[in-house]
N, C-alpha and C positions, 0 to 999 in steps of 0.2 A: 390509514396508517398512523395519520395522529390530527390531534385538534387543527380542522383547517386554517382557524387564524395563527398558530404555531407552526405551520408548513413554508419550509422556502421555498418553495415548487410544487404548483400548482397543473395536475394534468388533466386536461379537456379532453373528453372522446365523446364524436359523434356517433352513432349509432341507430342502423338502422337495416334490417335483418340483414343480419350477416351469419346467422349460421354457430356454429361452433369459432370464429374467427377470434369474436369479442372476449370469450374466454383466454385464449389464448394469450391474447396481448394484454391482458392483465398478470398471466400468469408470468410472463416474461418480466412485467415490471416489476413485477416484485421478485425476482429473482438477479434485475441488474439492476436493483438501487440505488446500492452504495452507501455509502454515509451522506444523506442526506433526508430529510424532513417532508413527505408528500401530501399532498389533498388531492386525491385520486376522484374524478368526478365525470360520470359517465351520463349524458343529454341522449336520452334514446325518441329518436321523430316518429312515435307510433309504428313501432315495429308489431307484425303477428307475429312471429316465428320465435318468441320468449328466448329471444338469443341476449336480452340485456338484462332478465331474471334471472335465469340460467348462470349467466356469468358471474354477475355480484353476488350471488347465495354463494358460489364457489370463492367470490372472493370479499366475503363482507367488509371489508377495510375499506372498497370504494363507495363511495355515494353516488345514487341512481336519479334523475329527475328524469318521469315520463311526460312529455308531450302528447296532448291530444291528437294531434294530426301532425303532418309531416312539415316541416318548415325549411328542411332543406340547410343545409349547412352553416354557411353564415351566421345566420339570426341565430342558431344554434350555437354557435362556439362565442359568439358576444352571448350568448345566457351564462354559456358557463364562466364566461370571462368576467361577467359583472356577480355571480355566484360565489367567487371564489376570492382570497384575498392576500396568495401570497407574490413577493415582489417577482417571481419568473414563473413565466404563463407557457406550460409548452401544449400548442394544440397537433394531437394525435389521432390518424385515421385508425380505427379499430381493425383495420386488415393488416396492422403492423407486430412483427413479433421482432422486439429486443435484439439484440444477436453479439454485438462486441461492445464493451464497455457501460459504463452506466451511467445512470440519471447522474450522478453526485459529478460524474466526468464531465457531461454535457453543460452544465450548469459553470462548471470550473471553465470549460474553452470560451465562455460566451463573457464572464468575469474577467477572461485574459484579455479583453478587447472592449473597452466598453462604450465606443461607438459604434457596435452591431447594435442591427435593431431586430435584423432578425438572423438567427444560425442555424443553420441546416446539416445534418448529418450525411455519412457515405450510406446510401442506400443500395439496397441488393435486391434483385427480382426474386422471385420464388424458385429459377433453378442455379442461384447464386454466382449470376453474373451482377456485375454493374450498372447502374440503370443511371443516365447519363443524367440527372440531377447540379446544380452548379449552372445558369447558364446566361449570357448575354440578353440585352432585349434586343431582338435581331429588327433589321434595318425592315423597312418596306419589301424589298426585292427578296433576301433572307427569308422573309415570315412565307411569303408566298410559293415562293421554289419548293421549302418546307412541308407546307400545309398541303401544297400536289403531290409530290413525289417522296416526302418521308417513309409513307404505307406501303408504296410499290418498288420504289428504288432506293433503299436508306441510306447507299454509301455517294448519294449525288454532292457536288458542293455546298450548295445552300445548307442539307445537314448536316455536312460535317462542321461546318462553319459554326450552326445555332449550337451543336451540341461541343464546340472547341473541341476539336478534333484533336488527339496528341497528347490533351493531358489525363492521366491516369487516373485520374480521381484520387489519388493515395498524398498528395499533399494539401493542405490548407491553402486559402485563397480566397481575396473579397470576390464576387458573384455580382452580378446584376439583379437576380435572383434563385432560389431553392425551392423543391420540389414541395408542394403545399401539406403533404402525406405527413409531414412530421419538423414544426417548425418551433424553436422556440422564441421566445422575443421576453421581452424583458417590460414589469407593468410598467417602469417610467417612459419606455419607447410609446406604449398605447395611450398613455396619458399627453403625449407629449403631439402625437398623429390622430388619432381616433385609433378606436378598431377594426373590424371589418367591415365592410362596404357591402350593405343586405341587398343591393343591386348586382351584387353577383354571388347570387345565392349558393351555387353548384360546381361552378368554373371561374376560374381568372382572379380569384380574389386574394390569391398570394403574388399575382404579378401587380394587384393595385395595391396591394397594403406596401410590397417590394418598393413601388415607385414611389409612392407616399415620403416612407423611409426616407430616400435616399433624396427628395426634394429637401425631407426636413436636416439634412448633413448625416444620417446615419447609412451604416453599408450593411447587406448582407454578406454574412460570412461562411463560407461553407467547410467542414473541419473532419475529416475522419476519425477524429477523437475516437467518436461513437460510432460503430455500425446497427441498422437496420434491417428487416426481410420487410418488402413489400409485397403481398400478394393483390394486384391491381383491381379494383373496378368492382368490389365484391359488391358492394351499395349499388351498384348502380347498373344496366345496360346501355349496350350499345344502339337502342332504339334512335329511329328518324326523331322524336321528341327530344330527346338526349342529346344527339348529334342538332340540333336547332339551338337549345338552350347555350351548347357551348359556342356554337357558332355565334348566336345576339353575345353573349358575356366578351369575346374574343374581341365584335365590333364596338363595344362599349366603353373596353379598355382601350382602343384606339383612340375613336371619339374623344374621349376623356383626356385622355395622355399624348398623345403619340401625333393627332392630328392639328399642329398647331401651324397660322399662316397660312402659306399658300396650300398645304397638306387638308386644310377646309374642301376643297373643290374634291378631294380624290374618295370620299365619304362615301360616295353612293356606288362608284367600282370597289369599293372596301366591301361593301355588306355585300353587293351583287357575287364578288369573288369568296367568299365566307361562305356564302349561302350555296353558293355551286358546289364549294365544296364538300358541304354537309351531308347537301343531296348525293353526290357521286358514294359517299363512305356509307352512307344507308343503304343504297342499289348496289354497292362492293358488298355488303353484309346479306343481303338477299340472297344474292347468287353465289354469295359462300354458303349459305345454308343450303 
C-alpha cells in the first residue's frame, strides 16, 4: 500500500497452505485500514497449495518472500520483522479476517499506553463467539487441572480461573498475556527485549515474548478497540507430532520461566505430566476419528 520505509505499520503473515484463507485476510485489511500507512508482508514456509500466489496477485499491494522449506513460525515472523521497517510490528496469523475497527484504531489503542509491549485485540471464533483470549499465567496447579480437563470438562475451576471467568471481554485491561493469532508490539519494545524466541518455533512463543515484556517493565494489554474472526489451526493439525512439539514448547517455557528455586526439582513431573497429556489428546483424536 506504500513505500515500506514510509509505512507506520508494518504487517507480518505467516503463511503456509492455508487454502483460500490467506486471501481473505488480506482482503479484510484492506478494507479496515483506516487512516493509516502499511507494508503489508506476507513470509510463505513453502506452501504447495499456491495459496500465497493466489493471494498476493489478488492483492498486489502486499509483498511476498517465499521460503525454501518450512521453518515454522518464529524464524518466520523475525524474517519478516528484520524485513520491514516501520516503528509498529503487527504479527498476523493468515486464518485471520478483520471484522470491527481498523489498523489506524489498533495502532491508536497501543499509542494510548505506551508501556504495552504487546496489544491484543477482542477475538471471535468462526461461529462468532468469543474466544477467551486475555489471560493470567496460571499457577502450577492452574496449568495442570487445565491441560486435563479443559478438552473434556471446560466449565471445571482451574478453567475458569486460567480463562477469568466473569469477565466479558468487552472492556479493556492489562493481561499476563494475548492470544499469539494477532499481536501487535511496538519496534522500540523488540529492540528493547529481542524478538521471538526460534526455540519455540510453533507454540508458546507469545507466552515467552509476554514474559520477556513484562520482566523488561512493559504489560500486555488486551483492548476491544479492534475485533477479529479467528478460524483456528488452518496451518496446522492435530497430529501426535503437533501434540509433542507443543507439549516440549509448553515444557520449555516452564524450564525457562516459571521453574525457579525449589520449582528446579518438579522439572521431570513437568515433562512427564505434558507428555501424558499430549499422548492422551492424540489417542482422544484417534478414537474421535
Amino acid at each position: 500500500m506504500t513505500d515500506p520505509g514510509a509505512a507506520e505499520l508494518a504487517v507480518v503473515i505467516v503463511n503456509f497452505n492455508t487454502g483460500d484463507y490467506l486471501e481473505r485476510c488480506l482482503a479484510s485489511l484492506e478494507t479496515h485500514r483506516g487512516d493509516i500507512e502499511i507494508d503489508a508482508l506476507v513470509i510463505d514456509n513453502a506452501s504447495h497449495d499456491d495459496s500465497h500466489t493466489r493471494a498476493v496477485a489478488a492483492h498486489p499491494w502486499a509483498r511476498l518472500i517465499e521460503n525454501p522449506t518450512n521453518v515454522y513460525l518464529s524464524p518466520a515472523w523475525n524474517q519478516g520483522i528484520r524485513e520491514t521497517k516501520a516503528p509498529w510490528v503487527l504479527l498476523l496469523n493468515p486464518d485471520i479476517e478483520w471484522w470491527v475497527g481498523t489498523l489506524a484504531d489498533y495502532v491508536a489503542a497501543a499509542k494510548a499506553h505506551p508501556d504495552a509491549g504487546i496489544v491484543g485485540p477482542l477475538v471471535r471464533n468462526s461461529d462468532g463467539t468469543i474466544y477467551e483470549s486475555g489471560r493470567p499465567f496460571p499457577d502450577v496447579l492452574d496449568a495442570a487441572g487445565h491441560a486435563f480437563l479443559g478438552t473434556v470438562k471446560p466449565d471445571n475451576r482451574f478453567t475458569k480461573r486460567y480463562y477469568l471467568d466473569g469477565w466479558d471481554r468487552r472492556t479493556e485491561r492489562e493481561v499476563d498475556w494475548v492470544s499469539g493469532c494477532c499481536m501487535l508490539v511496538s519496534r522500540a519494545a523488540f529492540d528493547r527485549v529481542g524478538m521471538l524466541d526460534e526455540g519455540f518455533p510453533l507454540f508458546g512463543e507469545e507466552l515467552d515474548l509476554a514474559t520477556r515484556m513484562r520482566d523488561a517493565g512493559l504489560v500486555s494489554l488486551y483492548t476491544p478497540a479492534v475485533e477479529i474472526v479467528h478460524e483456528i489451526g488452518v496451518s496446522r493439525s492435530r497430529s501426535r507430532a503437533m501434540l509433542l512439539m507443543h507439549s516440549n514448547s509448553i515444557y520449555r517455557y516452564y524450564r525457562l520461566h516459571r521453574a525457579e528455586g525449589w520449582r528446579r526439582a518438579t522439572l521431570p513431573i513437568a515433562w512427564a505430566t505434558l507428555r501424558l497429556r499430549a499422548e492422551l489428546e492424540a489417542l482422544r483424536g484417534k478414537v474421535s476419528r
